[in-house]
C-alpha positions in Angstrom: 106.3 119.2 141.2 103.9 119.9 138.3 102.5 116.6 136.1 103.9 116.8 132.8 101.8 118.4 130.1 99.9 115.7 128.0 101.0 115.4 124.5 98.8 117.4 121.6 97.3 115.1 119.7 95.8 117.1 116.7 92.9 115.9 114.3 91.1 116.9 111.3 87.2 117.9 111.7 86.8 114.4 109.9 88.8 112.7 112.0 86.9 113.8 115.2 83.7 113.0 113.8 84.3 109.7 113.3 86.5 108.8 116.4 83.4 110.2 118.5 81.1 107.9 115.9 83.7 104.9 116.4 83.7 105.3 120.4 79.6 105.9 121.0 79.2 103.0 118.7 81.6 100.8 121.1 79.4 102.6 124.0 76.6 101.5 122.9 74.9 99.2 120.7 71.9 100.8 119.9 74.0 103.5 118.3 74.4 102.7 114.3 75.5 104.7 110.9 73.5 104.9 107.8 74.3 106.3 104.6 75.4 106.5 100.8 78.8 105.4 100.6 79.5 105.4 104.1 80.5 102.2 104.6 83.7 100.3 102.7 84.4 104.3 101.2 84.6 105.7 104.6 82.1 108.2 104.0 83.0 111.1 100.5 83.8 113.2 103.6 85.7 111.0 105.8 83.2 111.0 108.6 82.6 107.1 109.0 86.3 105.8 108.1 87.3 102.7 109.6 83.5 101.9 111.5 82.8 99.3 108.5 86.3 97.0 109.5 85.3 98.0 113.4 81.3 97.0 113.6 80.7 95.3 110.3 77.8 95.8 107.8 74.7 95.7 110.4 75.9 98.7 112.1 77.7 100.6 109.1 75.0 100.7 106.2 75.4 101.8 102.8 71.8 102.6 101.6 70.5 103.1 97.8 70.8 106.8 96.6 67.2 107.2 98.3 67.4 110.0 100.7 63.6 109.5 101.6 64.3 106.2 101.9 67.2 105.8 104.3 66.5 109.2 106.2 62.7 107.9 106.8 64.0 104.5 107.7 66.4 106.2 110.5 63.4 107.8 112.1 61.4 104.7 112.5 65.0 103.2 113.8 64.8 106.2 116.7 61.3 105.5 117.8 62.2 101.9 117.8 64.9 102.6 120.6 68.3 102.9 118.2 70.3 105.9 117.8 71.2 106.4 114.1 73.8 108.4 112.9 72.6 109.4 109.2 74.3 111.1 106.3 72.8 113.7 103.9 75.9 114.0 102.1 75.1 117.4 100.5 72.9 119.8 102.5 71.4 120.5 99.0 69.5 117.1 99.1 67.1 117.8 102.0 64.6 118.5 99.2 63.8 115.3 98.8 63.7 113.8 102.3 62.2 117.3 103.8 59.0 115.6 105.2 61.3 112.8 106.9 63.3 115.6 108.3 60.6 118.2 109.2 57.1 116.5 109.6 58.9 112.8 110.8 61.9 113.5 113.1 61.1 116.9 114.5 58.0 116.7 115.3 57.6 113.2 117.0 57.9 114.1 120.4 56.1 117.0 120.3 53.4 114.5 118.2 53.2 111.7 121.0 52.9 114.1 124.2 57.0 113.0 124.7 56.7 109.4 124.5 58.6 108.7 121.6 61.6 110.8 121.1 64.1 110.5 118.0 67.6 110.3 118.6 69.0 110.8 115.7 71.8 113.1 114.0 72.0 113.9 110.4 75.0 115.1 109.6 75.9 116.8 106.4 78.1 118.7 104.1 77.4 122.4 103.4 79.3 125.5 101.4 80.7 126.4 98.3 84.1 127.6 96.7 84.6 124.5 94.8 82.7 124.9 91.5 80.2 122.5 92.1 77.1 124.9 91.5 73.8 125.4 93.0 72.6 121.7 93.7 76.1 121.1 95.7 77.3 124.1 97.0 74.5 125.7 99.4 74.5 126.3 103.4 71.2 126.3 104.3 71.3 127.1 108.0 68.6 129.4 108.5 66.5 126.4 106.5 66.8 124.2 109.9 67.4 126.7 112.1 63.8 128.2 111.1 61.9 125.1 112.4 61.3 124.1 115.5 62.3 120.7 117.0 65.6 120.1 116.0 68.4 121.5 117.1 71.3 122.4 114.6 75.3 122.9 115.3 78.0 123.1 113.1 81.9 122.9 114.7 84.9 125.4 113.5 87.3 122.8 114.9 88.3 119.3 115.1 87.5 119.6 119.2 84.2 120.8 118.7 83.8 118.6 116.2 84.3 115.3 118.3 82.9 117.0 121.2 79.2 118.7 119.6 79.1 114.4 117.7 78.9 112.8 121.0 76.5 115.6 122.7 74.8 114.7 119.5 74.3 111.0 119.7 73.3 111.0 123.4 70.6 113.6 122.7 67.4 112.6 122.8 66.2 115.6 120.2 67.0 115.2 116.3 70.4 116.9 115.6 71.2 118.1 112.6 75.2 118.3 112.4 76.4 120.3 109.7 79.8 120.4 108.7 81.9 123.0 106.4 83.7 121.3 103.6 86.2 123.8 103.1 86.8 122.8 107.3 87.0 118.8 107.0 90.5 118.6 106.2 90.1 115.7 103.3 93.2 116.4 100.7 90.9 117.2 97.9 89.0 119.7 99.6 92.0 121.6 101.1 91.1 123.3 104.3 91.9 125.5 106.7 94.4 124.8 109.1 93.4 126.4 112.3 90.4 123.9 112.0 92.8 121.1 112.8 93.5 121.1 116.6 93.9 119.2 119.7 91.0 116.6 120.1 91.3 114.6 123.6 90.9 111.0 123.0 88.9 109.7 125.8 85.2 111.1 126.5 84.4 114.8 126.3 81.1 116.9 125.2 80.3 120.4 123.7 77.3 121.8 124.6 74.9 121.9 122.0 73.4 125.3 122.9 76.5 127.7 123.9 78.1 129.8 121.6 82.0 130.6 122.0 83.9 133.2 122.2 87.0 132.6 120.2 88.9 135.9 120.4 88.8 138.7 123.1 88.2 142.2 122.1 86.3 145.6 122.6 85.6 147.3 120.0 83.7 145.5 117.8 81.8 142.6 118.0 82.4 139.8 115.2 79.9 136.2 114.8 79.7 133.9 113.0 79.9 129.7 112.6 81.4 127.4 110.7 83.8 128.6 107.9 83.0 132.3 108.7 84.7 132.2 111.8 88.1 131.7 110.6 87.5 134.6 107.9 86.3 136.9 111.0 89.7 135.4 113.0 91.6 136.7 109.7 90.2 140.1 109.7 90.6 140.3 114.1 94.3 139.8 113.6 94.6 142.7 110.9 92.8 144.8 113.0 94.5 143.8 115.4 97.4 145.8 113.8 96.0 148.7 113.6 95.3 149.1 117.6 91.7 147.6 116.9 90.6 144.7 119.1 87.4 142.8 117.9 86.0 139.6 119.6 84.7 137.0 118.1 82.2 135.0 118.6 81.7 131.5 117.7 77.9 130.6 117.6 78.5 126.5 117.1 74.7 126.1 117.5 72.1 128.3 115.7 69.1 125.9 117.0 69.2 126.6 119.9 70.8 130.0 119.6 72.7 131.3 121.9 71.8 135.3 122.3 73.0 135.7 125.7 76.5 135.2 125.0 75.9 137.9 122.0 73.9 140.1 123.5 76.8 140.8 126.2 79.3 140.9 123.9 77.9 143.7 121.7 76.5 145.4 124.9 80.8 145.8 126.0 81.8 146.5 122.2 78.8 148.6 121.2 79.0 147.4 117.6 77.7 144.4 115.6 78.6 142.6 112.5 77.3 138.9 111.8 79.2 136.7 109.3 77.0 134.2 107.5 77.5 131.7 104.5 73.9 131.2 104.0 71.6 133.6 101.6 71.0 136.7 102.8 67.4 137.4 103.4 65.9 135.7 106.2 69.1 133.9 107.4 71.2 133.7 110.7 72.5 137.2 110.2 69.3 138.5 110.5 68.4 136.5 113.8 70.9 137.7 115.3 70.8 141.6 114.6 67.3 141.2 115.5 68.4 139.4 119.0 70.6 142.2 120.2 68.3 145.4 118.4 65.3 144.0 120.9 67.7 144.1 124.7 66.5 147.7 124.9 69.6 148.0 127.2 72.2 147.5 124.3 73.6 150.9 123.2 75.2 150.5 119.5 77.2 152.7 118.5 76.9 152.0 114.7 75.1 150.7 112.7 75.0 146.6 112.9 75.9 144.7 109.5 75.8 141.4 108.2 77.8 139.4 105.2 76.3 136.9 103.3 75.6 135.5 99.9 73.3 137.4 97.8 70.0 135.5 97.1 71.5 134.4 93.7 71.7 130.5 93.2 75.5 129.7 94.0 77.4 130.1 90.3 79.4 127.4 88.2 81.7 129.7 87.3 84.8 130.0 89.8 85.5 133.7 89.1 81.6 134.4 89.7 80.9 132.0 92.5 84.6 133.1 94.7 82.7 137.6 94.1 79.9 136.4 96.1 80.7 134.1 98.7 81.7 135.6 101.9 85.7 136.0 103.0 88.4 137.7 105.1 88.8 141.0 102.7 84.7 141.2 103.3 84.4 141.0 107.1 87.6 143.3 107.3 86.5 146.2 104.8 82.9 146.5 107.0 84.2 146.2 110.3 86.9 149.1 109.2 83.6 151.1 108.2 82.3 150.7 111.0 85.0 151.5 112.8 85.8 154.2 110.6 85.7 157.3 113.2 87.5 155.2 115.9 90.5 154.5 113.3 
């Protein structure tokens, strides 16, 4: 006689994030959260609610609105032998805390021959769609991606989510942990219901270099992370209609990136097209073109494309700002002209 099914027990990307906070915390006492308005609020995004009432004031830290501050502070607190958990709470800010980030956290292994690691995540809000303009709405991915000794992920779904947190905390690397707003599932964001999904309770983790293949096909070849994974999911199902069966692919982490999952993907399908929130130029899209246009043994059978924004700051305007970011009518007109001759 089979064991009875457990029950589905579905969360919200912010929900995950800060169950897998909560329980690592509980784990283990080095592990603490710093932040602006983390603490009593719960985090703007929901990703710390309830660790306040749970571990109290020493281990939940509102800071001042000092990036440089705070984000400097929780590198010295990683070489000390913590693990802080650290909120950027808009991508857009890393401006100001860059040298913490880049010269500080990534490079103090690498710096003291391995002696001094830094475990600590950042995690932080990215993408637009909201009319909050250029200083709130950017992705940035290629940014952190570009610069060796971090490693970067970013989840499509609440199991991810909780899974990629605790890889992230037990990781002795800096992690940046990026999370989609239009994904987080807080009321005034809206967000995208396939997002929300099953999340175990007890302890699981998500590799923090494997990308995922979220839908089977063979015919063309679809990646993307984050948000632009549920605009290629969109598309696959009207293809899907038409007899036309892409797969795709779920990178999770762009730092390290995964290119043998790609590269045998598009070496079955025969034809690429990369989905990518973040500017154009010089961005993830490009990586991973580049990735599968060097395995000499991949034969493509059209031309690979990429979506992104256009390297235009992101616009006030709704109207102007929803023309340029990326979305489901995008991925689906170029993957039907590149499937044109097959339709």
């Amino acid at each position: 006689m089979s064991s009875p099914e457990a029950p589905t027990r579905k969360l919200t990307i912010a929900r995950a994030m800060s169950e897998a906070i909560g329980q690592e915390m509980a784990a283990d006492s080095a592990v603490m959260v710093m932040g602006e308005d983390i603490a009593k609020l719960g985090g703007v995004f929901g990703t710390t609610t309830g660790l306040l009432e749970k571990f109290g004031p020493e281990r939940v830290r509102d800071t001042p609105i000092s990036e440089t501050g705070f984000i400097g502070a929780a590198v010295g607190l990683a070489g000390a032998g913590f693990r802080p958990v650290v909120e950027l709470m808009f991508v857009d800010f890393f401006g100001v805390c860059m040298d913490a980030i880049y010269n500080l956290a990534a490079k103090q292994s690498y710096f003291s021959g391995g002696q001094v690691t830094c475990p600590m995540v950042l995690m932080t809000s990215v993408g637009g769609g909201y009319g909050d303009a250029g200083q709130h709405s950017q992705c940035l991915y290629a940014t952190f991606g570009h610069l060796p000794g971090m490693k970067v992920v970013m989840p499509s779904n609440a199991h991810d989510a909780k899974g990629l947190m605790l890889a992230a905390i037990r990781d002795p690397n800096p992690v940046i942990f990026m999370f989609h707003k239009a994904l987080q599932g807080m009321g005034w964001l809206g967000t995208v219901k396939r997002s929300i999904t099953h999340v175990p309770d007890g302890d699981y983790t998500v590799p923090l270099d494997r990308a995922q293949i979220a839908r089977e096909g063979r015919d063309l070849t679809i990646v993307s992370l984050g948000l632009g994974v549920h605009h290629a999911l969109d598309a696959a199902e009207t293809l899907a209609k038409s007899g036309i069966e892409a797969e795709v692919i779920d990178l999770v982490s762009i730092a390290p990136l995964d290119r043998a999952t790609v590269r045998q993907s598009v070496g079955r399908t025969g034809r690429l097209l990369v989905v990518d929130d973040d500017y154009l130029s010089y961005g993830v899209g490009a990586e991973v073109i580049a990735s599968v246009c060097e395995d000499g043994a991949i034969s493509l059978k059209a031309t690979p494309r990429r979506i992104a924004h256009p390297d235009v700051p992101i616009p006030f305007s709704p109207a102007m700002e929803h023309h340029v970011l990326p979305s489901a009518g995008k991925v689906l007109e170029a993957a039907q002209a590149m499937l044109e001759p097959a339709l």
